[in-house]
Backbone as CSV, one residue per row, in Angstrom:
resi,resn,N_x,N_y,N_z,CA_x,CA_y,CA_z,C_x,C_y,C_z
1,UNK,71.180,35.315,185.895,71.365,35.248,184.465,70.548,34.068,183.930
2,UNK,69.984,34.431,183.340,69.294,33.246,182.623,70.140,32.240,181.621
3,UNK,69.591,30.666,181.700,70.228,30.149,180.568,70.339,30.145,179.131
4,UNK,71.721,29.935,178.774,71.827,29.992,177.201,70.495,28.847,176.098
5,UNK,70.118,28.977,175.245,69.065,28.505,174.718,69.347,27.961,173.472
6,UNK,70.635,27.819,172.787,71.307,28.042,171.785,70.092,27.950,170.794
7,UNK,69.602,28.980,170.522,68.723,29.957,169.566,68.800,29.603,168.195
8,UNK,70.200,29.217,167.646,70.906,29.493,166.273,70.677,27.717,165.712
9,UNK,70.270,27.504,164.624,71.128,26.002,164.311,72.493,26.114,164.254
10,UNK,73.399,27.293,163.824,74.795,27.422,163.810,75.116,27.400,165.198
11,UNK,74.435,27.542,166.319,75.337,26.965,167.739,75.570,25.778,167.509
12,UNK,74.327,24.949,167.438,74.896,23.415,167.299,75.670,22.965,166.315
13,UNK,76.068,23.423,165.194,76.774,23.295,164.335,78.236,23.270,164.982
14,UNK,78.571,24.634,165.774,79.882,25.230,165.418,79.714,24.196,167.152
15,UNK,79.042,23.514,168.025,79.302,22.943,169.058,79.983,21.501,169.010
16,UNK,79.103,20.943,167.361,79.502,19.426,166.810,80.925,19.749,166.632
17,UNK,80.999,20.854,165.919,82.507,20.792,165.180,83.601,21.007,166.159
18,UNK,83.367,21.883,167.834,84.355,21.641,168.336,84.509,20.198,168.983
19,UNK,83.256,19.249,169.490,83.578,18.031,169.901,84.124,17.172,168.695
20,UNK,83.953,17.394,167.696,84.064,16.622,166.608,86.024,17.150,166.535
21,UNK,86.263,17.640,166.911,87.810,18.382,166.575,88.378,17.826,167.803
22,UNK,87.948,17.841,168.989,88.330,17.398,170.510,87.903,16.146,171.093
23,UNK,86.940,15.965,170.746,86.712,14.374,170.923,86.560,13.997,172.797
24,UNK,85.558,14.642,173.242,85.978,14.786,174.863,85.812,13.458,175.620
25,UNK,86.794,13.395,176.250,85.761,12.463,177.146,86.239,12.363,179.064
26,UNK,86.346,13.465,178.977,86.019,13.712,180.461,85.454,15.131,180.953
27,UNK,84.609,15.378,182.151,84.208,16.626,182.268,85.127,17.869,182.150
28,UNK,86.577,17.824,182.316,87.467,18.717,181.858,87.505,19.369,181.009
29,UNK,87.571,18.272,179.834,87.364,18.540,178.643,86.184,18.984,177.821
30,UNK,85.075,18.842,178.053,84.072,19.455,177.930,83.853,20.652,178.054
31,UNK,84.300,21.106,179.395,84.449,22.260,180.279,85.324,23.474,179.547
32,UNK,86.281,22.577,178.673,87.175,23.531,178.264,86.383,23.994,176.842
33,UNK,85.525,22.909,176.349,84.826,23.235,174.770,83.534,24.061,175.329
34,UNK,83.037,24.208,176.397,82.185,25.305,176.693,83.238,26.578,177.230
35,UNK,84.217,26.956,177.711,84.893,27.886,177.477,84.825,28.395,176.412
36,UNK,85.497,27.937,175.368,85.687,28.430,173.945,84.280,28.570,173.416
37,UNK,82.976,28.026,173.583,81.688,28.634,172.893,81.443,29.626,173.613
38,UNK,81.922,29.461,174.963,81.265,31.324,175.944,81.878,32.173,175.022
39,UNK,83.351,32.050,175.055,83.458,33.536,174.313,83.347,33.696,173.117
40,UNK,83.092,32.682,172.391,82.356,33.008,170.733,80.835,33.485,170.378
41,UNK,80.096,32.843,171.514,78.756,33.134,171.745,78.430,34.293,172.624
42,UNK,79.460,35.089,173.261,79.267,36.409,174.067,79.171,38.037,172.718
43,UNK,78.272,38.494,173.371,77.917,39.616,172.751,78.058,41.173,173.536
44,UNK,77.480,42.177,173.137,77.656,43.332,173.931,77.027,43.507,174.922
45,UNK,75.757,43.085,174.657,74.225,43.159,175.712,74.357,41.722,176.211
46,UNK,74.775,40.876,176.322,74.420,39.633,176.539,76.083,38.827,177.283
47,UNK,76.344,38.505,178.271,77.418,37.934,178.755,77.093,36.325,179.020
48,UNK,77.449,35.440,177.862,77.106,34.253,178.396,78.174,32.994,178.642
49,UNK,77.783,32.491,179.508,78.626,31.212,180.469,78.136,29.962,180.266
50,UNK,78.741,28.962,179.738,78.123,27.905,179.191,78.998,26.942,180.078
51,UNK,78.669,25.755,180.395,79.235,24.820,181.111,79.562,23.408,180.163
52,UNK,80.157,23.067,180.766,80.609,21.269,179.846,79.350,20.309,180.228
53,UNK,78.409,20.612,180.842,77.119,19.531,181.273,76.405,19.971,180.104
54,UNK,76.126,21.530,180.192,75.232,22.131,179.345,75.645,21.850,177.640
55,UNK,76.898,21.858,177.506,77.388,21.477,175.530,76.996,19.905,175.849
56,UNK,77.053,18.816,177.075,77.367,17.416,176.499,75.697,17.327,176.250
57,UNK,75.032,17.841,177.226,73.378,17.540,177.055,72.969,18.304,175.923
58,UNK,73.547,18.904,175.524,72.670,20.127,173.532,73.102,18.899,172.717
59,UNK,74.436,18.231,172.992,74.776,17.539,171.937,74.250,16.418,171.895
60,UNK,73.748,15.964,172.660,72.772,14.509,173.089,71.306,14.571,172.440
61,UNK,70.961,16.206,172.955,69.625,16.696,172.170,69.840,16.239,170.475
62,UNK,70.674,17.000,170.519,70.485,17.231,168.908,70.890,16.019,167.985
63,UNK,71.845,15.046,168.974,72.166,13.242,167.907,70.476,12.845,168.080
64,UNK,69.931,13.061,169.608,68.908,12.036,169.179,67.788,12.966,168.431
65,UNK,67.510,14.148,168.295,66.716,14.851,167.362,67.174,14.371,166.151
66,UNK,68.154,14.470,165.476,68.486,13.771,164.310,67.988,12.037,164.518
67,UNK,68.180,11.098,165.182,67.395,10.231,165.113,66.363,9.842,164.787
68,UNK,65.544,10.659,165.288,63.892,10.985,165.599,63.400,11.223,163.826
69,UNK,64.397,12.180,163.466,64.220,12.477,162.244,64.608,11.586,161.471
70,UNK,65.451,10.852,161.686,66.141,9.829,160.370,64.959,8.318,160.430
71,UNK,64.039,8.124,161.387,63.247,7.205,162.197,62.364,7.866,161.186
72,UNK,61.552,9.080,161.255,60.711,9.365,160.905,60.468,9.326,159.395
73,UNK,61.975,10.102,158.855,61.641,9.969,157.447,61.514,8.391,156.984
74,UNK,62.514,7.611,157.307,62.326,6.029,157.334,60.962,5.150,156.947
75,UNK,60.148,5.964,157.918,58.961,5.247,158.422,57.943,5.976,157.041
76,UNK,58.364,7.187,156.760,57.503,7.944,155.730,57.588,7.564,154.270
77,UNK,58.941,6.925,153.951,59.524,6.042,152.705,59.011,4.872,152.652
78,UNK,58.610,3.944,153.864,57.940,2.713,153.671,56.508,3.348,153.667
79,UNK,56.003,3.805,154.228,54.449,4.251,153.877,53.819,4.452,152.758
80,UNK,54.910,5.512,152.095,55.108,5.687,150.617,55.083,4.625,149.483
81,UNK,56.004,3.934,149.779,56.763,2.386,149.133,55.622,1.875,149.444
82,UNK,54.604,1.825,150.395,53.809,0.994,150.370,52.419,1.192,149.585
83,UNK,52.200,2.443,149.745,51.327,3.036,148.984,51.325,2.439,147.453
84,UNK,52.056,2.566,146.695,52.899,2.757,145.555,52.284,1.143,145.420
85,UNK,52.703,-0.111,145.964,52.546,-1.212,145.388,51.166,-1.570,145.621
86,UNK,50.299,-0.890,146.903,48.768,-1.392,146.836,47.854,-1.091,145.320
């Protein structure tokens, strides 16, 4: 079976909101918030199995992708700002 890819921005959405509701902090618990996305994220053609490594590392992706982005726009406002007073 190949791995899940979470495809959707609404995976990571509806993934924040269950850690954000559960607050994990042991592999158990994790384990149990990839339970509950397998069977929300399972389809007819498609049977998928998600693990608590696999939700803690999407969610790591996606704080520091938001970083990257909050860095970037940052850096694009002083460029700007700087523009502006030369």
């Amino acid at each position: 079976m190949a791995p899940f890819r979470w495809p959707l921005p609404l995976n990571d959405v509806m993934l924040a909101t269950e850690v954000a509701a559960r607050k994990p902090t042991c592999a158990t618990e994790w384990d149990v918030i990839a339970s509950i996305l397998s069977n929300v994220f399972n389809t007819n053609e498609r049977k998928i199995v998600l693990t608590g490594r696999a939700c803690r590392e999407t969610l790591d992706r996606v704080l520091f992708c938001g970083e990257i982005d909050n860095i970037t726009h940052e850096s694009f406002v002083l460029m700007e700002n700087d523009r502006r007073v030369a």
